[in-house]
C-alpha positions in Angstrom: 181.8 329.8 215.5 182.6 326.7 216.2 186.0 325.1 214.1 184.1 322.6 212.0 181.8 325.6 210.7 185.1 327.6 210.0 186.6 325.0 208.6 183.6 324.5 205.8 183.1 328.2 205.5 187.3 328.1 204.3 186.1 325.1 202.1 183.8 326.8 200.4 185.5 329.8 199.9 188.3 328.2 198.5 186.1 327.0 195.7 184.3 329.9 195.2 187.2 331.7 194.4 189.1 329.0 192.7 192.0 328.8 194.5 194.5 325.6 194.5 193.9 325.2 198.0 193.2 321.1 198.9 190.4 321.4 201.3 188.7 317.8 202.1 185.1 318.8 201.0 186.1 319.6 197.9 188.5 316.8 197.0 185.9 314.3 198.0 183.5 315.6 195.7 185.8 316.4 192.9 186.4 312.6 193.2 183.5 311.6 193.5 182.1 313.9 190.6 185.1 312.5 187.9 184.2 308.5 188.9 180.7 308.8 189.0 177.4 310.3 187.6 175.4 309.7 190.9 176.4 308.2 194.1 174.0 307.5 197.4 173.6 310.8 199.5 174.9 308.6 202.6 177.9 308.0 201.0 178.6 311.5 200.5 178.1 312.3 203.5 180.1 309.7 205.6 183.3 311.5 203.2 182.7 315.1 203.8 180.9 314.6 207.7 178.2 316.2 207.1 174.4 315.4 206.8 170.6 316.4 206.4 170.0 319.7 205.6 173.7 320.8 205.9 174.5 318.5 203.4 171.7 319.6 201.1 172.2 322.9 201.5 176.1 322.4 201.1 175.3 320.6 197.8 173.3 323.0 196.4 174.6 326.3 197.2 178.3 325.8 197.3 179.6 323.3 194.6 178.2 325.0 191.4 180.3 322.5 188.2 180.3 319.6 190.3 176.7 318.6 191.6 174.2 318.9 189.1 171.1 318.2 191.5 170.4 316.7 194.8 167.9 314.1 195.7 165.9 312.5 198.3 168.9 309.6 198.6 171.3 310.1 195.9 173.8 312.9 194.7 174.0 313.7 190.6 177.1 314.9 189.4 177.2 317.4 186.7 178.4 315.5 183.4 182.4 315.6 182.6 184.5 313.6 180.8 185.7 311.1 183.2 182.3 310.4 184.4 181.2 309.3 180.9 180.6 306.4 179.5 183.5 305.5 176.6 183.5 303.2 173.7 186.3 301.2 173.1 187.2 300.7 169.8 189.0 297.9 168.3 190.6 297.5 165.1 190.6 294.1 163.8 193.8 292.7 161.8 192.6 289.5 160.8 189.8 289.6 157.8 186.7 287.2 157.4 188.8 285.3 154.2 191.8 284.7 156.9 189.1 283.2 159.2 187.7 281.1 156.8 190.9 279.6 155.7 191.7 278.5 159.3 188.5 277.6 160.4 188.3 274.8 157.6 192.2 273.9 158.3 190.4 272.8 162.1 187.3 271.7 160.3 190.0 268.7 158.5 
């Protein structure tokens, strides 16, 4: 086996069994997975080195919570709550009457 092989084969099974252990594959995707809801498969694949069918088969067999399908030329994440979209909400301190007043003030 060669040591890239072992070294995914420990990636994956760090995941699998939830451990705390930092292995690049899987802080790559967690990354990518809490910025974005799909990304192109090529950049994917540039971050964890692999590509084609290893990747696919990667994707889809040994990153179940983080990729929530795989396409021809893009990776979906599975939704979270970073890679949401968020309203902002603003509270507004000045009232329409306030507004009115200083608008005709400039109007004079």
């Amino acid at each position: 086996m060669q040591r890239e092989d072992r070294l995914v084969c420990t990636a994956v099974q760090a995941f699998r069994t939830q451990t705390l252990i930092p292995t690049p594959f899987i802080v790559i995707l967690t990354v990518h997975a809490a910025t974005y809801k799909a990304v192109d498969k090529a950049h994917v694949s540039d971050g964890v080195g692999l590509s084609g069918d290893e990747l696919d088969s990667f994707l889809t067999a040994n990153t179940p919570g983080l990729v929530a399908k795989v396409e021809v030329d893009r990776v979906i994440f599975a939704p979270n709550k970073e890679n949401q979209p968020w309203v902002r909400k603003y509270k507004e301190k000045v009232d329409l009457q306030n507004m009115l007043g200083i608008l005709n003030r400039l109007a004079a």
